[in-house]
Every structure is written in structure tokens, then in C-alpha cells.
N, CA, C and O atoms as a Tinker XYZ file with bonds, in Angstrom:
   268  protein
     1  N    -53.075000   27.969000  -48.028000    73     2
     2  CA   -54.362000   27.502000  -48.485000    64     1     3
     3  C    -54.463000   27.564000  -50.009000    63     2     4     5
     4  O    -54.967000   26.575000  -50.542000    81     3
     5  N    -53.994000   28.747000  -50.935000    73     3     6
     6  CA   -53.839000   28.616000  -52.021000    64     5     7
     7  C    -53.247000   27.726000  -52.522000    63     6     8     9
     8  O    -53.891000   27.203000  -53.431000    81     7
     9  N    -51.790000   27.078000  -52.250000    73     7    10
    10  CA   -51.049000   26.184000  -52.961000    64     9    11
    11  C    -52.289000   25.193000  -52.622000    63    10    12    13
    12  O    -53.079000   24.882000  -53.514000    81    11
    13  N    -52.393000   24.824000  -51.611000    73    11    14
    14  CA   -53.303000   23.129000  -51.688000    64    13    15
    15  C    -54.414000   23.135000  -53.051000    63    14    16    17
    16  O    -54.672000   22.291000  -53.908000    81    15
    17  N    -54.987000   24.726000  -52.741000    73    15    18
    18  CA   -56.243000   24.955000  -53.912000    64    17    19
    19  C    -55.600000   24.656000  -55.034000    63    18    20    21
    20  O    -56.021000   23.677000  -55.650000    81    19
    21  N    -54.562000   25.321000  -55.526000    73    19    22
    22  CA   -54.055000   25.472000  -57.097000    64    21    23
    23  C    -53.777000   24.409000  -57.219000    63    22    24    25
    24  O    -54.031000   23.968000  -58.340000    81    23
    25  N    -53.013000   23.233000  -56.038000    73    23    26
    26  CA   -52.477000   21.597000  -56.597000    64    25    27
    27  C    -53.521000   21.004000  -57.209000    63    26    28    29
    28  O    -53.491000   20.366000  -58.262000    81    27
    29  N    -55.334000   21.457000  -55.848000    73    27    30
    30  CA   -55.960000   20.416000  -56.395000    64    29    31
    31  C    -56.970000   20.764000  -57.925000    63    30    32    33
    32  O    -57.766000   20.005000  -58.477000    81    31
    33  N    -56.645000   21.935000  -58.243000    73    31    34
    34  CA   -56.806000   22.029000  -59.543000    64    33    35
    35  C    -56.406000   21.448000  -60.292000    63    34    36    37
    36  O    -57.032000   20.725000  -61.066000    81    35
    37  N    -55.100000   21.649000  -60.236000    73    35    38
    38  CA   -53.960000   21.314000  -61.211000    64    37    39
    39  C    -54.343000   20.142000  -61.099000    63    38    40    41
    40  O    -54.823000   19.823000  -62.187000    81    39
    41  N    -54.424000   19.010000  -60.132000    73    39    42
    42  CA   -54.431000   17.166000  -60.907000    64    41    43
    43  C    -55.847000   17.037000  -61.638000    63    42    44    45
    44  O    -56.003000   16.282000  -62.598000    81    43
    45  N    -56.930000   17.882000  -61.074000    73    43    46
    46  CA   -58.478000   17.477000  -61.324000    64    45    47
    47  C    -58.205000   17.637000  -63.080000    63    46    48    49
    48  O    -58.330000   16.729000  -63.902000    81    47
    49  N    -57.734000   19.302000  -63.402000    73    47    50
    50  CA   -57.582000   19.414000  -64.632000    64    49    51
    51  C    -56.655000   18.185000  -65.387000    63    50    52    53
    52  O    -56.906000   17.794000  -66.526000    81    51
    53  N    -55.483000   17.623000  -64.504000    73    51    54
    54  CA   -54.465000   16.972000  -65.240000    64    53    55
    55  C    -55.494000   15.181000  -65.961000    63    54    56    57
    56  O    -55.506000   14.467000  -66.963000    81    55
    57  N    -56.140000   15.278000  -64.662000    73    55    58
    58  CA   -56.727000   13.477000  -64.580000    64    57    59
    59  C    -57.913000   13.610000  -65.293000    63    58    60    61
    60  O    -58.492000   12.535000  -65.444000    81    59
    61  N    -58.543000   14.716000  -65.850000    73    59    62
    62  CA   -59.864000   15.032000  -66.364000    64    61    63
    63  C    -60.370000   14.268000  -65.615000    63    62    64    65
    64  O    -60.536000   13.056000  -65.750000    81    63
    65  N    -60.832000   15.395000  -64.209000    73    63    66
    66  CA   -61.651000   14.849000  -63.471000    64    65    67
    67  C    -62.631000   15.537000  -63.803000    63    66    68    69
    68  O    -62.301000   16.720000  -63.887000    81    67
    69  N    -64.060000   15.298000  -64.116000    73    67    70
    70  CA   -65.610000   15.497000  -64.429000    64    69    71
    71  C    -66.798000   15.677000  -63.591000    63    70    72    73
    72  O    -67.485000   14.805000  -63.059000    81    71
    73  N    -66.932000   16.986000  -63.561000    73    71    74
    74  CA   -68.083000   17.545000  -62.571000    64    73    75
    75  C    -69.241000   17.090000  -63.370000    63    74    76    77
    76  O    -69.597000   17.561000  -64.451000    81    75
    77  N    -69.956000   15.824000  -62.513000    73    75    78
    78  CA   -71.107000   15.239000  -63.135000    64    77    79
    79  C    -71.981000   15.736000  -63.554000    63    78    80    81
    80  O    -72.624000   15.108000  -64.395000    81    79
    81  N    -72.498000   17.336000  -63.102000    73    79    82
    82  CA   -73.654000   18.174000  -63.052000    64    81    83
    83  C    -73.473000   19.028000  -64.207000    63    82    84    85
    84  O    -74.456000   19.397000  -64.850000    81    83
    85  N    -72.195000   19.402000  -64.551000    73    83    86
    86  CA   -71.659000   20.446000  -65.347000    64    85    87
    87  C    -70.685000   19.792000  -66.781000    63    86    88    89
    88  O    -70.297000   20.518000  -67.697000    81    87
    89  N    -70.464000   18.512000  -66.712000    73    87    90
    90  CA   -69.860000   18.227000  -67.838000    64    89    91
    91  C    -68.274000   18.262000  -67.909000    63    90    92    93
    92  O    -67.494000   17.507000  -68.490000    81    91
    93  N    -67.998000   19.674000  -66.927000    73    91    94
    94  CA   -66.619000   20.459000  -67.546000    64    93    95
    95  C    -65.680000   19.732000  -66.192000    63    94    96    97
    96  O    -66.101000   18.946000  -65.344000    81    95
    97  N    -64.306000   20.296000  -66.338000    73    95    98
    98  CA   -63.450000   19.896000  -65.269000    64    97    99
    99  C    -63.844000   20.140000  -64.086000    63    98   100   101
   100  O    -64.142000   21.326000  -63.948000    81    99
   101  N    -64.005000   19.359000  -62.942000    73    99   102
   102  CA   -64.479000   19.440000  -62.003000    64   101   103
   103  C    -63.670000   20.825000  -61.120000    63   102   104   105
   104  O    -62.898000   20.429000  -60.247000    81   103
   105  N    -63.780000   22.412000  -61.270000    73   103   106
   106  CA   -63.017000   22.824000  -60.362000    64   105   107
   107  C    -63.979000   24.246000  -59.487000    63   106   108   109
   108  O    -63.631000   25.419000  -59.625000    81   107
   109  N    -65.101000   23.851000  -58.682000    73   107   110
   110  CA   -65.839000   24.563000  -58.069000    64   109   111
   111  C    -65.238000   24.395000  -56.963000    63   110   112   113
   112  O    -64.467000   23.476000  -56.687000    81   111
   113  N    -65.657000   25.506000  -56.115000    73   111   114
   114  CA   -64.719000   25.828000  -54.855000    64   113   115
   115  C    -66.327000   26.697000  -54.052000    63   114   116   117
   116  O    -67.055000   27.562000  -54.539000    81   115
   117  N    -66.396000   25.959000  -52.619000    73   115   118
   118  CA   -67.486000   26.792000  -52.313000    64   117   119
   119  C    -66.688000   27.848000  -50.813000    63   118   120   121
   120  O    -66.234000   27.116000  -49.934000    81   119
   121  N    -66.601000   28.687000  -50.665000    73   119   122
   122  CA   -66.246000   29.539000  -49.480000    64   121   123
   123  C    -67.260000   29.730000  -48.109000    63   122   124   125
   124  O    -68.268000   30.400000  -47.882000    81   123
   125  N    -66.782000   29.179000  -47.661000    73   123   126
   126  CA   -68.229000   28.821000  -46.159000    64   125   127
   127  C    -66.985000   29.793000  -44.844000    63   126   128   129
   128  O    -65.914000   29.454000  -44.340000    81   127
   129  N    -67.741000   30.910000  -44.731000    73   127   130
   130  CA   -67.288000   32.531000  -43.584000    64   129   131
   131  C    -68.153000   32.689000  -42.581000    63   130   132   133
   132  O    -69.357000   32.481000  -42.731000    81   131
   133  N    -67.641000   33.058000  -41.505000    73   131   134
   134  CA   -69.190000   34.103000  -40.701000    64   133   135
   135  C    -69.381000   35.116000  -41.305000    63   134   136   137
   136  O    -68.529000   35.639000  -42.022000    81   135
   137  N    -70.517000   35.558000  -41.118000    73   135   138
   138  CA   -70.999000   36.913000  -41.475000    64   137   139
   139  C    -70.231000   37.993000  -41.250000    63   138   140   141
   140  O    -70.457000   39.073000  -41.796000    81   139
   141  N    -69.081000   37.752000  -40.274000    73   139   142
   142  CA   -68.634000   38.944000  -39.515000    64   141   143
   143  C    -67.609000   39.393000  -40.516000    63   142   144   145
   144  O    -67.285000   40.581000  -40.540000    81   143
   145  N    -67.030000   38.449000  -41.418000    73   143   146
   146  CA   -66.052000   38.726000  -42.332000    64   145   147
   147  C    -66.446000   39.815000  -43.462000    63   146   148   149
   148  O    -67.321000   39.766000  -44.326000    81   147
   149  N    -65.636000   40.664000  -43.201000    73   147   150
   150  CA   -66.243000   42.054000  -44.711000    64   149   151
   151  C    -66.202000   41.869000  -45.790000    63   150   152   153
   152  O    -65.643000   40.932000  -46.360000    81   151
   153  N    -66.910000   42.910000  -46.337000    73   151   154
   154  CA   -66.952000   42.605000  -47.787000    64   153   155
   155  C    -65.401000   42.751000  -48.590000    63   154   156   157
   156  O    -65.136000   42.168000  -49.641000    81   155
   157  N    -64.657000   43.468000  -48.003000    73   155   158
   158  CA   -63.101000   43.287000  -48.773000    64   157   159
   159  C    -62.345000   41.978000  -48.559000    63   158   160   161
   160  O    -61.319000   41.688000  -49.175000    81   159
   161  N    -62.682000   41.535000  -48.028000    73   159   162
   162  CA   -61.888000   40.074000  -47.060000    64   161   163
   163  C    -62.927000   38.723000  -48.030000    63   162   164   165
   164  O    -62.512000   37.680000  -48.534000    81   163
   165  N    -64.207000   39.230000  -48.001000    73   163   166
   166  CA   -64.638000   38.245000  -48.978000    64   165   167
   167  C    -64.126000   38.617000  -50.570000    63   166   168   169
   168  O    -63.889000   37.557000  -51.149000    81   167
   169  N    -63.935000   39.551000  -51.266000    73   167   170
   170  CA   -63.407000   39.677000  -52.623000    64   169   171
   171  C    -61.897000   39.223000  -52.440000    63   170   172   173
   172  O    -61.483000   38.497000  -53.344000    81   171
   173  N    -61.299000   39.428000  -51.755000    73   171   174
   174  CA   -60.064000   39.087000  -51.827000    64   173   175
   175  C    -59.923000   37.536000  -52.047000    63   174   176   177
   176  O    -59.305000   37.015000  -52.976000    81   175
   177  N    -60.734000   36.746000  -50.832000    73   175   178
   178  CA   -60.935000   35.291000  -51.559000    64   177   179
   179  C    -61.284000   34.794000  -52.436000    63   178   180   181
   180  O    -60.711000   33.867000  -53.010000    81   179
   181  N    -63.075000   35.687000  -52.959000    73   179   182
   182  CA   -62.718000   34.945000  -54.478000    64   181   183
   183  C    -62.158000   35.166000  -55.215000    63   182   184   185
   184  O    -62.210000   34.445000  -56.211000    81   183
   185  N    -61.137000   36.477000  -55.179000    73   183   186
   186  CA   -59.645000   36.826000  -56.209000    64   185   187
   187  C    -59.102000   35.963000  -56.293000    63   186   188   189
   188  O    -58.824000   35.426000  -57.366000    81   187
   189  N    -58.751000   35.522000  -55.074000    73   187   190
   190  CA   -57.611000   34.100000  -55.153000    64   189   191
   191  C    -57.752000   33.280000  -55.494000    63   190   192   193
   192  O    -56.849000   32.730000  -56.124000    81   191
   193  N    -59.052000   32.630000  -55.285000    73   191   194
   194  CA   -59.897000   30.997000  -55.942000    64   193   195
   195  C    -59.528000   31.517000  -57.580000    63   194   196   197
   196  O    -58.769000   30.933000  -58.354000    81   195
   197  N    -60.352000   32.864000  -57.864000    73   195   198
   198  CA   -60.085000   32.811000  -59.489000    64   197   199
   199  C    -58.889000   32.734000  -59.995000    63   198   200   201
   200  O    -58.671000   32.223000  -61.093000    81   199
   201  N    -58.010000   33.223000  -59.257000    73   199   202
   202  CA   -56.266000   33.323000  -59.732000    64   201   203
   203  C    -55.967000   31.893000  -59.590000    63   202   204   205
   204  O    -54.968000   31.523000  -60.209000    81   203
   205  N    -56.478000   31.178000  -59.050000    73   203   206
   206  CA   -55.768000   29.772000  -59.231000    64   205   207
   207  C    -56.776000   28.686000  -60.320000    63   206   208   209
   208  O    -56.748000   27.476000  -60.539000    81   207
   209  N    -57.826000   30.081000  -60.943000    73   207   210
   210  CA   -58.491000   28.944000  -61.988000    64   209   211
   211  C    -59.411000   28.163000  -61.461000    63   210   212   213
   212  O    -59.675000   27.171000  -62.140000    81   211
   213  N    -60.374000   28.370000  -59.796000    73   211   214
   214  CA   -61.231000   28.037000  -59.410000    64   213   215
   215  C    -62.895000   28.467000  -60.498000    63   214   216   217
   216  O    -63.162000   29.485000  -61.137000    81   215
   217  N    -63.380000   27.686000  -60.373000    73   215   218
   218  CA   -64.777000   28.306000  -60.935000    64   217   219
   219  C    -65.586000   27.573000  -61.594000    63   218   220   221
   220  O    -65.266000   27.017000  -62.645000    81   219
   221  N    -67.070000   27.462000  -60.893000    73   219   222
   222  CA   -67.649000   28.516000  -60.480000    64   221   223
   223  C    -66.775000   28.822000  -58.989000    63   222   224   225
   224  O    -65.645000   28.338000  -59.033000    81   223
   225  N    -67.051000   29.423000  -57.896000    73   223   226
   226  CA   -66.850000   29.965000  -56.602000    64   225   227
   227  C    -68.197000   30.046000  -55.951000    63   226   228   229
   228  O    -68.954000   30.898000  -56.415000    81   227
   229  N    -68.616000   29.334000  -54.990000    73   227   230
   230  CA   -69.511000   29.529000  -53.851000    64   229   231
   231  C    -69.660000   29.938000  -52.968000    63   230   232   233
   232  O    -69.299000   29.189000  -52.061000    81   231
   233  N    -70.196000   31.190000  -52.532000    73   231   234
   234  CA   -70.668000   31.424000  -50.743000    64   233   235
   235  C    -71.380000   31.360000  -50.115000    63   234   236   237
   236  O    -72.545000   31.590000  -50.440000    81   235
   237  N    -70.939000   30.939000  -48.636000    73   235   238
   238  CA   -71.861000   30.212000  -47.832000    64   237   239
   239  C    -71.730000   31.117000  -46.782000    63   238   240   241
   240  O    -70.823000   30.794000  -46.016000    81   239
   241  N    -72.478000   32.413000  -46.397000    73   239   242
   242  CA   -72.432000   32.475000  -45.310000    64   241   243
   243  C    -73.343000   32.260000  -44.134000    63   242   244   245
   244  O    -74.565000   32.355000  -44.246000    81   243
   245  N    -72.758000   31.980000  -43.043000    73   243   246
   246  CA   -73.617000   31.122000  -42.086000    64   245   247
   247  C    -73.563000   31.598000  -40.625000    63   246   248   249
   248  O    -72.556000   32.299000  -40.523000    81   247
   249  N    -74.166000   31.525000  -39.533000    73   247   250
   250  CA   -73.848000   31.501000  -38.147000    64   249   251
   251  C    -72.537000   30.656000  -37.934000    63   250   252   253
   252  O    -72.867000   29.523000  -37.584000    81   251
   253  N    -71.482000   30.762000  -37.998000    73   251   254
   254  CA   -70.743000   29.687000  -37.131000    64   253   255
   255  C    -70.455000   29.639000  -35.973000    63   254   256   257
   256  O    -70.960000   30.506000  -35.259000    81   255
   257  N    -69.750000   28.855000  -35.482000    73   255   258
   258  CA   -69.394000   28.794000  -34.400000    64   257   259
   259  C    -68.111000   28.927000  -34.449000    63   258   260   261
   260  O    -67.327000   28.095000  -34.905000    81   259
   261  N    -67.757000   30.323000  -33.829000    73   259   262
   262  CA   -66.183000   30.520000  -33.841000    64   261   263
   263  C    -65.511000   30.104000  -32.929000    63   262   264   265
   264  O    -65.308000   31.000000  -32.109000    81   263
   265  N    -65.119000   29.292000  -32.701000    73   263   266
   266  CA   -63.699000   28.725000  -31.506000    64   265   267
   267  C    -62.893000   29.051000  -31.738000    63   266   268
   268  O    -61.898000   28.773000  -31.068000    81   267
């Protein structure tokens, strides 16, 4: 899941792709979990979004439906 994240950084930054709202390189990342996921399991993800130069970082947590 990281490599896909860091690629699609990497072209947004390469193609100056433009987050309309924000001006800057388009590279927000929102994280959508159940609730059931802990609080170490959620820092660890946005560690990783930031290590690949994600940001801002969003969370969404929600009822899902786990299948």
C-alpha cells in the first residue's frame, strides 16, 4: 500500500499536479478505519503517509461494514 502511495506522490509532485483548494502539490491522503482499530495502529499509518511525503493526512472514522 505504501509503494502505490509514494508512486502516486511521486508523479502528482513530478506533473505539478495542483490541489485546487490549497494551491500546493496536490498530496492529501484521507485514512477511512473502523473504530475498532487502536490508537497505535492509527499512528503507525499516519507515520507512513508522512514518510512517503503525504500531507495534509485525514481521518475518517466510521461504522463500517467489515466483511
Amino acid at each position: 500500500m505504501m509503494g502505490k502511495l509514494s508512486e502516486t506522490i511521486r508523479l502528482r509532485t513530478a506533473k505539478g499536479q495542483i490541489d485546487p483548494g490549497t494551491g500546493l502539490i496536490a498530496k492529501t491522503v484521507f485514512i477511512k478505519a473502523p473504530r475498532s482499530l487502536n490508537m497505535e495502529m492509527w499512528q503507525k499509518l499516519i507515520d507512513r503517509c508522512e514518510g512517503v511525503r503525504a500531507s495534509p493526512v485525514g481521518l475518517q472514522v466510521d461504522e463500517l461494514d467489515e466483511k
